[in-house]
ZAMARGU-4260 file (C-alpha; in steps of 0.2 Angstrom, whole numbers, plus 5000, padded with zeros to 4 digits):
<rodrens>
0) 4864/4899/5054 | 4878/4894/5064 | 4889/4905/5077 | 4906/4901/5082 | 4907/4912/5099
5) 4923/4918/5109 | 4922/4929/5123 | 4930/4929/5141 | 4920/4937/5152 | 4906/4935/5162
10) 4896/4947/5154 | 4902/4940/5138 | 4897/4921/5142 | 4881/4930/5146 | 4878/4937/5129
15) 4886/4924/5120 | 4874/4910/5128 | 4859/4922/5122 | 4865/4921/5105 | 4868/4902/5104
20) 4852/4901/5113 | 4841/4911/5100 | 4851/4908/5085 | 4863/4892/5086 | 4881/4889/5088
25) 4895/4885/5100 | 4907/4891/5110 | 4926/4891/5103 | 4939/4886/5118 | 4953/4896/5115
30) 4961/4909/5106 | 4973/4898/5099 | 4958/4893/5087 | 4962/4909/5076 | 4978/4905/5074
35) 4977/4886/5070 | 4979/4878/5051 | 4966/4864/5057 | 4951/4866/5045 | 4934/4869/5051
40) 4921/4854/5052 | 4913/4852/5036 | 4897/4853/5046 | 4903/4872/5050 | 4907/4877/5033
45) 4894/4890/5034 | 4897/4898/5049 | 4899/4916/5056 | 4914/4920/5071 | 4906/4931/5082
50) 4917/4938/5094 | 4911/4945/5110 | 4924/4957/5113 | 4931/4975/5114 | 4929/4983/5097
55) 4950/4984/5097 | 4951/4968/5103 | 4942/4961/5089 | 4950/4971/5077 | 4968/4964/5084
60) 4962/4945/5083 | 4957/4948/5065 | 4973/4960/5058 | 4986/4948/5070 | 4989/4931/5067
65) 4973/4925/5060 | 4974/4908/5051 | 4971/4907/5030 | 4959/4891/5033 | 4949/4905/5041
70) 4950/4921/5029 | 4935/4916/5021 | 4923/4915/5035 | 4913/4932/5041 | 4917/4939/5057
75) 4905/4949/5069 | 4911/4959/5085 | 4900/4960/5099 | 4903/4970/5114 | 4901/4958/5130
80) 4888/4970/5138 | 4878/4967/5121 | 4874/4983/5118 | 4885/4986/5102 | 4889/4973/5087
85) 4898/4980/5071 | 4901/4969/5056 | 4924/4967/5055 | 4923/4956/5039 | 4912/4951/5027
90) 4923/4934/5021 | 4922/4929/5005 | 4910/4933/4991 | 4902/4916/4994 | 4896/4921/5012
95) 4890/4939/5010 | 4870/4933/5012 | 4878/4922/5028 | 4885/4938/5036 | 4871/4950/5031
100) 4857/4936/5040 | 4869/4933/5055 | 4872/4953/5060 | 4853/4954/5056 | 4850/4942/5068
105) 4861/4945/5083 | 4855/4963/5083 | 4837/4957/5085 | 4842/4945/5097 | 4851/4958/5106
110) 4835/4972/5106 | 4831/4991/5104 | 4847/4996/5114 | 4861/4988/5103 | 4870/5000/5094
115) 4875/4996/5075 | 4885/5009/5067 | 4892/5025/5068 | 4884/5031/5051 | 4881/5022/5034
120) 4891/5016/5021 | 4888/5031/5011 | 4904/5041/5020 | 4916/5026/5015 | 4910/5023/4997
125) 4923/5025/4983 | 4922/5035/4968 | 4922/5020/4953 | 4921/5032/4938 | 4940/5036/4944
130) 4943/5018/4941 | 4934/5018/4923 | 4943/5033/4918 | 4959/5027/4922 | 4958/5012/4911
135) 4946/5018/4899 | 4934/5006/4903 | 4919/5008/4890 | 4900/5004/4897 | 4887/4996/4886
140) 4876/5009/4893 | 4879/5026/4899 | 4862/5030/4908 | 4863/5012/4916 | 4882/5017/4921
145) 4875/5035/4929 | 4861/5021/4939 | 4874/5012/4945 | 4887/5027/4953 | 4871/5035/4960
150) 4870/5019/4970 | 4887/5019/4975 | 4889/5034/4980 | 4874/5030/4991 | 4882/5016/5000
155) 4871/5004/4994 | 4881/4985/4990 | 4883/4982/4972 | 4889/4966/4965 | 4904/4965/4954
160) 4906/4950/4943 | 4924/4949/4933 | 4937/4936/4924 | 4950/4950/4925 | 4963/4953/4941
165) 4955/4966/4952 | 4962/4973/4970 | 4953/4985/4979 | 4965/5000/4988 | 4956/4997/5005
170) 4951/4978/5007 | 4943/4978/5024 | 4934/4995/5018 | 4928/4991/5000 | 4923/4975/5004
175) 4908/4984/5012 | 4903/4991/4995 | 4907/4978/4984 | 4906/4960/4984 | 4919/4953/4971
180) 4914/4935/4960 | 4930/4930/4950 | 4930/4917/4938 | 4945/4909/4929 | 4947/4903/4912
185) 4942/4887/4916 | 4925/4894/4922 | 4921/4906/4907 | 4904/4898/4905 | 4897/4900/4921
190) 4904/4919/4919 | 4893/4919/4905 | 4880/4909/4912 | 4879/4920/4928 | 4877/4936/4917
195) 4860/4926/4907 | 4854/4921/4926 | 4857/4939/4931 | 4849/4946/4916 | 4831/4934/4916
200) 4829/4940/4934 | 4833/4958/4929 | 4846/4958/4943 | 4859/4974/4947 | 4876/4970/4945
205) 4892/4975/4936 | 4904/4963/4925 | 4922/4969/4920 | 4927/4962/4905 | 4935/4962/4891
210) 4926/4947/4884 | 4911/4948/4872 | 4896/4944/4883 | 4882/4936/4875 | 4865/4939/4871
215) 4853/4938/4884 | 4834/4943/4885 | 4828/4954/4899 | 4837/4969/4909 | 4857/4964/4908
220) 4869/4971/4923 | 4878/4985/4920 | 4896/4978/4907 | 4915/4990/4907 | 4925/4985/4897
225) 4942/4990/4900 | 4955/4993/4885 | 4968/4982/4890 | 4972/4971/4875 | 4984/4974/4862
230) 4983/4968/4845 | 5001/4963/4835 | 4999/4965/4816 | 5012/4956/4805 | 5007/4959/4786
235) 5012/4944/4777 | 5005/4950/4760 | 4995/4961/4750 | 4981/4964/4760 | 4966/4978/4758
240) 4963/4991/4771 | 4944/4989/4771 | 4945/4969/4773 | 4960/4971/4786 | 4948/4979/4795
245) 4934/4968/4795 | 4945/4953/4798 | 4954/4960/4813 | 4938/4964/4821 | 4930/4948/4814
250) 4946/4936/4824 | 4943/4946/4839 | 4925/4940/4842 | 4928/4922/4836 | 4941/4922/4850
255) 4927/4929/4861 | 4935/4945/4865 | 4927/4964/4863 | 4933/4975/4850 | 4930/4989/4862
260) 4946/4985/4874 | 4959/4986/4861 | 4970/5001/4868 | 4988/4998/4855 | 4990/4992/4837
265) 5008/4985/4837 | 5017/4982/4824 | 5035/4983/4816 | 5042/5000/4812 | 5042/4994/4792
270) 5021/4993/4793 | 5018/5009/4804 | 5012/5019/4789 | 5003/5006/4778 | 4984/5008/4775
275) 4980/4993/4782 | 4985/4995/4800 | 4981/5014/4799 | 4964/5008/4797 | 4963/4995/4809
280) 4968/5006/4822 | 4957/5020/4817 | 4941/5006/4817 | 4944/5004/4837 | 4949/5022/4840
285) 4968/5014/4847 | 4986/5021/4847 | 5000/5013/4834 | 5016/5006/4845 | 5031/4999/4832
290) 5046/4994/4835 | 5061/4989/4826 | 5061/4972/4819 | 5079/4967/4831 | 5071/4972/4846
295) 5055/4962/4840 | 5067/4948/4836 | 5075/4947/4853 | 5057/4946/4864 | 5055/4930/4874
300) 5040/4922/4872 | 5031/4910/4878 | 5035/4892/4871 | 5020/4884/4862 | 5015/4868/4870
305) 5020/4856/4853 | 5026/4837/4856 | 5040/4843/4844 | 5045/4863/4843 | 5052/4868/4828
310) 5064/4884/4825 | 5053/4897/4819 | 5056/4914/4811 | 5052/4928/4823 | 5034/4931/4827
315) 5032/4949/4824 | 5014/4952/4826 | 5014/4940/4844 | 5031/4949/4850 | 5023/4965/4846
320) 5009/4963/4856 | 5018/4955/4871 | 5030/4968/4871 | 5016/4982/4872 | 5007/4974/4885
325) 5020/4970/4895 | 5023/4953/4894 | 5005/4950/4898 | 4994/4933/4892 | 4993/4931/4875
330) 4974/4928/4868 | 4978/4926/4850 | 4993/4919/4841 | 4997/4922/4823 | 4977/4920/4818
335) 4972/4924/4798 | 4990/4921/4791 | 4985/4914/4779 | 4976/4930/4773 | 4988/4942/4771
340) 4988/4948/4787 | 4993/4938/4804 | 4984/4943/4818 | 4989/4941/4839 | 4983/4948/4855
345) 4989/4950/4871 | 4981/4955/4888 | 4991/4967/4896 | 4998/4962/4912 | 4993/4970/4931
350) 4979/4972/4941 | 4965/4984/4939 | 4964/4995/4955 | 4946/4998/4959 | 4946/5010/4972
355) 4958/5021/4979
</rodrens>
């Protein structure tokens, strides 16, 4: 543990040396330090900015002109008389077990009379089953998901593991509640992997996802699944009900998505009413969008990366999608053809608000 102490007075320099003293660390010179794009020391990395201030002082360093090198590191406040230290920011999701040790710490080092808080986490935690409701999310457990908002509700820190873009109403508030761990598409096997890890050691924790997670052994964390892809339908021939069905939900999981956060079925006007998108929609319990074929014909989609692009008739199935999830990412383009029945997805665009 390594602390990066600022404080100005006497009784500040006091403390401070305590604290370096006990725990390790150094003084920073001058506040020009918060301001400065200079990246820490390597060696540093893993320090916590403890700043021996007035609580509003602190506060003001943080919310002013604080530096982006710094955004990720934790920041502690301690009053220069030592008899109060509150937690400002937690940093990243990286050094949450760093900021928990450090405020452990400094409060031991600073004794009995160092006040912590003024009550616990309980009166700032968010409701999260308005969140679920408002995008449907689906959990793979409902007496695991009644677990995990009991200890919300309490205050107590849950971990949230996602691939999908998630904001919290009140940053500097939730972060205190929730630790956030986002993964890319470049890093969907460590998602996955990390959901196993978590599962063996029967560890809590919530992943929101609209990806089919795999198997695991053990006690897996707590998985919503929000219904934020739309599936285009172009019908291309005959093609049974029945095995529309099966196919649609089939392509969906080879492409590793859950059949569970399909919200729209969309389609041309011309298909609305045939059997076989009637039932493919009925399967995942989604709504039907169509539109006319010249509207569909006039989306913009993205190109697809060829060496030489040809002119192609309009995509229906993939403009259908993309127009009902508002230009978001496309997951599937034109899958199954070939079958009677062409088959995209798309990933509506925005970010799910966790907390309001």
């Amino acid at each position: 543990m390594y602390l990066l102490c600022y404080g100005r007075s006497e009784s500040a320099i006091r403390t401070g040396n305590t604290l370096i003293d006990r725990i390790g660390g150094r003084w920073i010179e001058s506040a020009d330090f918060f301001s400065s794009r200079i990246p820490v020391p390597e060696s540093e990395k893993d320090a916590v900015i403890l700043l021996i201030l007035p609580l509003e002082a602190s506060v003001g360093i943080v919310s002013g002109s604080f530096s982006q090198t710094l955004s990720g590191f934790p920041v502690i406040c301690v009053s220069p008389d030592g008899l109060f230290a509150a937690v400002i920011r937690h940093g990243d999701g990286s050094t949450l077990a760093d900021c928990d040790e450090a405020y452990k710490l400094v409060c031991e080092s600073l004794g009995g009379k160092c006040f912590t808080n003024f009550g616990s986490n309980a009166d700032i935690a968010p409701d999260l089953s308005t969140a679920i409701n408002s995008y449907n999310m689906t959990p793979d457990d409902q007496d695991k998901l009644k677990d995990y908002l009991k200890m919300i509700k309490s205050g107590e820190k849950v971990s949230i593991y996602t691939d999908l873009p998630i904001t919290f109403a009140e940053p500097a508030i939730d972060s205190m509640i929730f630790t956030i761990n986002r993964y890319s598409k470049e890093t969907k096997e460590a998602f996955f992997q990390a959901y196993k890890t978590l599962a063996e050691n029967s560890s809590k924790a919530v992943f929101i996802t609209c990806a089919k997670m795999p198997e695991v052994s053990g006690e897996a964390p707590l998985v919503l699944v929000p219904r934020l892809v739309s599936v285009g339908l172009e019908l291309t021939g005959r093609c049974d009900p029945e095995y529309a069905s099966v196919l649609v939900r089939s392509t969906l999981e080879n492409h590793g998505i859950d059949s569970r956060s399909v919200s729209t079925v969309a389609v041309s006007q011309s298909a609305r009413e045939s059997d076989a998108v009637q039932k493919v929609a009925e399967q995942f319990g989604a709504s039907v969008t169509a539109f006319p074929t010249k509207v569909l014909s006039e989306v913009k989609l993205p190109l697809k990366m060829t060496f030489a692009p040809v002119r192609e008739q309009t995509d229906i199935a993939t403009a259908a999608c993309f127009q009902t999830s508002d230009s978001g990412k496309i997951l599937i383009r034109r899958a199954a053809e070939k079958s009677g029945i062409a088959i995209s997805a798309c990933l509506k665009r925005g970010n799910i608000i966790l907390t309001e």
